[in-house]
C-alpha positions as CSV (number, residue, x, y, z in Angstrom):
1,X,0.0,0.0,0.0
2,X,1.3,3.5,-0.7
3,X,-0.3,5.0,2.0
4,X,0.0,8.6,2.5
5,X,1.9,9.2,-1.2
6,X,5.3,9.5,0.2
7,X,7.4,12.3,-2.4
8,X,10.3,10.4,-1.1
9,X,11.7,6.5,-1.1
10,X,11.5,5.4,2.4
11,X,14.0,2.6,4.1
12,X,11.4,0.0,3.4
13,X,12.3,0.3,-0.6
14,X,16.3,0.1,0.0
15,X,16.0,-4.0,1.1
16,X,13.7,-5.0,-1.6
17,X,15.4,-6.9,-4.6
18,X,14.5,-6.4,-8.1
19,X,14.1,-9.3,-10.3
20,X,14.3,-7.5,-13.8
21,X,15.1,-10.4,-16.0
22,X,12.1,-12.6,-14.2
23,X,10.0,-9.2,-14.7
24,X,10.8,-9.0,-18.3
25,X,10.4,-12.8,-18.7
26,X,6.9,-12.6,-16.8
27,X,6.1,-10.1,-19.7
28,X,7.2,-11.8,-22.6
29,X,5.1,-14.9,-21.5
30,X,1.7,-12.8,-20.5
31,X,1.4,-11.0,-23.5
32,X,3.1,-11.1,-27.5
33,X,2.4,-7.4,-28.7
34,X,1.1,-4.6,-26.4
35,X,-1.6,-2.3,-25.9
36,X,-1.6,1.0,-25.5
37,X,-3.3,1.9,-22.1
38,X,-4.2,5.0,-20.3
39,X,-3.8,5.0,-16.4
40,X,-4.6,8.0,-14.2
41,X,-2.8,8.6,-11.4
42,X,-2.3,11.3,-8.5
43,X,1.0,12.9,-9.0
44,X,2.3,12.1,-5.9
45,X,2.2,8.3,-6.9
46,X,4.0,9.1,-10.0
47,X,6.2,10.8,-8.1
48,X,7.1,7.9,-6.1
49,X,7.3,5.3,-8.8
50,X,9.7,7.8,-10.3
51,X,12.1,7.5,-7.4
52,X,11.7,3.7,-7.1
53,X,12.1,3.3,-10.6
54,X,15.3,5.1,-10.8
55,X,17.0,3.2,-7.5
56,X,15.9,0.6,-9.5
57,X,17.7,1.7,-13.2
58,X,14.7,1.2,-15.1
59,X,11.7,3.6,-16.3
60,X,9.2,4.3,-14.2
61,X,6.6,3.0,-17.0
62,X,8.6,-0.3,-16.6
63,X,8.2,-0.3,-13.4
64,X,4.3,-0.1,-13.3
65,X,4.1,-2.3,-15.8
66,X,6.1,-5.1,-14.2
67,X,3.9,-4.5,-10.4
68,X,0.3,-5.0,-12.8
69,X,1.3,-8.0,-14.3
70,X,3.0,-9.2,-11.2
71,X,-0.3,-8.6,-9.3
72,X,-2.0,-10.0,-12.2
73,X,0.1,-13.9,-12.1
74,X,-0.7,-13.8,-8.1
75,X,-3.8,-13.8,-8.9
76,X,-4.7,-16.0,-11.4
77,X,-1.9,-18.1,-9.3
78,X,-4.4,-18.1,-6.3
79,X,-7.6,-18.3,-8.5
């Protein structure tokens, strides 16, 4: 949860590991071409990605991409 829109990343995103190439993978396997989408957003989350994102060395786009269809294999995983 993002909670109160933090500007800033927080200790409890400095321990987390990023598995890019299982990411990427998890893409590839989910969809063959992709669809433009339009996603609204307070600016503060943005923000936040943004920071993430770049700890991380990838675009923040990336990024949001990779959580969605992370979130979307846990649940069809659990389904």
């Amino acid at each position: 949860m993002i909670g109160k829109y933090v500007k800033e990343s927080g200790p409890e995103y400095d321990d987390n590991e990023w598995d890019y190439e299982a990411s990427k993978a998890s893409q590839k396997r989910m969809m063959k071409r992709k669809m433009p989408t339009s996603l609204t957003l307070p600016p503060e989350v943005v923000d936040e990605l943004k920071v993430i994102a770049e700890k991380k060395g990838i675009p923040y786009q990336v990024l949001m991409r990779s959580f969605i269809m992370e979130g979307l294999e846990r649940i069809k995983k659990s389904s």
